[in-house]
C-alpha positions, 0 to 999 in steps of 0.5 A: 749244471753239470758242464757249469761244475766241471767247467769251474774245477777244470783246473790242475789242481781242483778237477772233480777226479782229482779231489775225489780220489785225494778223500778217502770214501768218496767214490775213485776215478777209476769206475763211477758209483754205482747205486747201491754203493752210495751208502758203501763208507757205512755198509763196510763196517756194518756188513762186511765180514761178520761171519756167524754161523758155519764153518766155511773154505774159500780157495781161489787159484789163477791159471796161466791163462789169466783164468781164476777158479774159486771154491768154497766148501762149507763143512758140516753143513749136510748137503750131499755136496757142500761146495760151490765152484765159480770160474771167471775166464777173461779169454775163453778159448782165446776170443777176447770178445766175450768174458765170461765173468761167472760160472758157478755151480752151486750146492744144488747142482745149478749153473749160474753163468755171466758173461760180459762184452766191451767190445762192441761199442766203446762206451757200452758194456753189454752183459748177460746172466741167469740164475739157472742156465737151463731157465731162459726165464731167469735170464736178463740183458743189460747195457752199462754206459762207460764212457764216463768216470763220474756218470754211472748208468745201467739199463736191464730188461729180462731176455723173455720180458722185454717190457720188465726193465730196470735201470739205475743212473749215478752222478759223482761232484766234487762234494756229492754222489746222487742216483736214482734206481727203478723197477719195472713198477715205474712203468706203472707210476711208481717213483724210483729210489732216491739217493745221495751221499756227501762228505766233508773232511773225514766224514761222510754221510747217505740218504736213500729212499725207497719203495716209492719213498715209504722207507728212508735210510740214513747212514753216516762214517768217520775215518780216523787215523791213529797211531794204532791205524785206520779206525773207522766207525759207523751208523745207520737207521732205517725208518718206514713210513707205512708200518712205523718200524725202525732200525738201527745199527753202530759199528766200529772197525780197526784197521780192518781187522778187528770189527764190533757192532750192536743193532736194534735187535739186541745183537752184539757182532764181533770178528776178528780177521788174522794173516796166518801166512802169505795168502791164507787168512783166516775170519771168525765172527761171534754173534751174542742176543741180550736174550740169551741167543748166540752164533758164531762162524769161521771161514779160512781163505786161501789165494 
């Protein structure tokens, strides 16, 4: 079926790639879709950038070396040492082979390192990280198939379990993305999570089911171009089958700078992003409950 749908829109003008990278929201040809983005169109205006609470300095500096440190700093917080360090060294001591994607030393004195390689096979990206580098137990294995721009599939297992293996697969057409995503549970008989989404025109729109099918998610956005810029609205509901709970939320975001949003909690979000100058931006987000309850947060970013 796949070969049938690429055969049919092999054409200049009506390739797969070439009609998903012309619909804004629908994937790119530059990487597949991974599983957890499916529901991404709708997750940017709900989600993103709604700082509300601390007080947060995030700084991100590039070496000649085309290596990147990244510091973040949150002030007040009372932590003996309120910071978090990440470095991301493409060429570690000049060896292309091995890229070290993240080495992170968090508030609690912990290193976090990932590290990554596409040198080995050609359509086969192998990675490996811990949450703890002094914890073998926390360290995982995982092989990423990158020999396609619509198939996206990701097999993971844990360096000291073999046995405990993840995975996800995603296939991108030219109206839809699917996937599915498993735990080690399916080895047991547990079925996987389910997803898709699909679009048309402006609109586009995502199921995803999960924990064996007991808990669905629907989300939905709308991009909208106006004399004012991009305006892009948002909704999702999220239903369970086994406790009978649901949720629900509305976003609206213009221009990617001024954001709104209300929940089934009674929770109006809002933030407002602001270029104070060239690489320094600055987020604050407020956060009002109908109960009385509020937060609000700041971050300032420098690159």
């Amino acid at each position: 079926l796949a070969q049938a749908i690429l055969a049919f829109t092999a054409g200049p003008d009506r390739s797969a790639l070439a009609f998903c990278a012309h619909v804004p929201g629908r994937g790119t040809s530059a990487m597949p879709t991974k599983f957890d983005d499916i529901a991404k169109p709708a997750n940017e205006v709900l989600n993103d950038d709604y700082p509300t609470s601390g007080h947060t300095l995030k700084a991100k500096q590039k070496t000649a070396g085309s290596a990147t440190l990244s510091t973040q700093v949150d002030f007040f917080a009372g932590a003996p040492t309120p910071a978090k360090l990440a470095w991301k060294v493409p060429k570690p001591f000049g060896a292309g082979a091995v890229s070290i994607d993240k080495l992170e030393m968090d508030k609690s004195g912990k290193f976090k390192l990932e590290l990554s390689s596409d040198k080995v096979c050609p359509v086969i990206k192998f990675e490996g990280k811990t949450a703890d580098v002094k914890d073998m137990d926390k360290a995982s294995i995982s092989l990423t198939y990158t020999g396609s721009k619509t198939v996206f599939a990701k097999v993971e297992t844990k360096a000291t379990k073999p046995m405990d293996v993840s995975g996800e697969l995603t296939y991108q057409c030219p109206a839809a993305i699917c996937g599915l995503k498993f735990s080690p549970a399916v080895l047991k008989g547990q079925v996987p999570d389910f997803g898709v989404r699909a679009w048309h025109g402006a609109f586009v729109g995502s199921l995803v089911a999960k924990d064996a099918l007991g808990t669905y998610t629907g989300s939905c956005a709308y991009t909208q171009q106006t004399d004012k810029g991009v305006m892009k609205y948002a909704a999702t509901y999220s239903h369970s089958l086994k406790s009978g709970a649901a949720g629900f939320a509305f976003g609206v975001s213009c221009k990617g700078l001024y954001k709104m949003k209300v929940d089934d909690k009674q929770n109006i979000f809002c933030s407002i992003k602001h270029k104070c100058s060239e690489g320094v931006t600055s987020l604050v987000g407020l956060r009002y409950n109908l109960k009385g309850d509020w937060g609000y947060g700041v971050e300032l970013s420098i690159e």
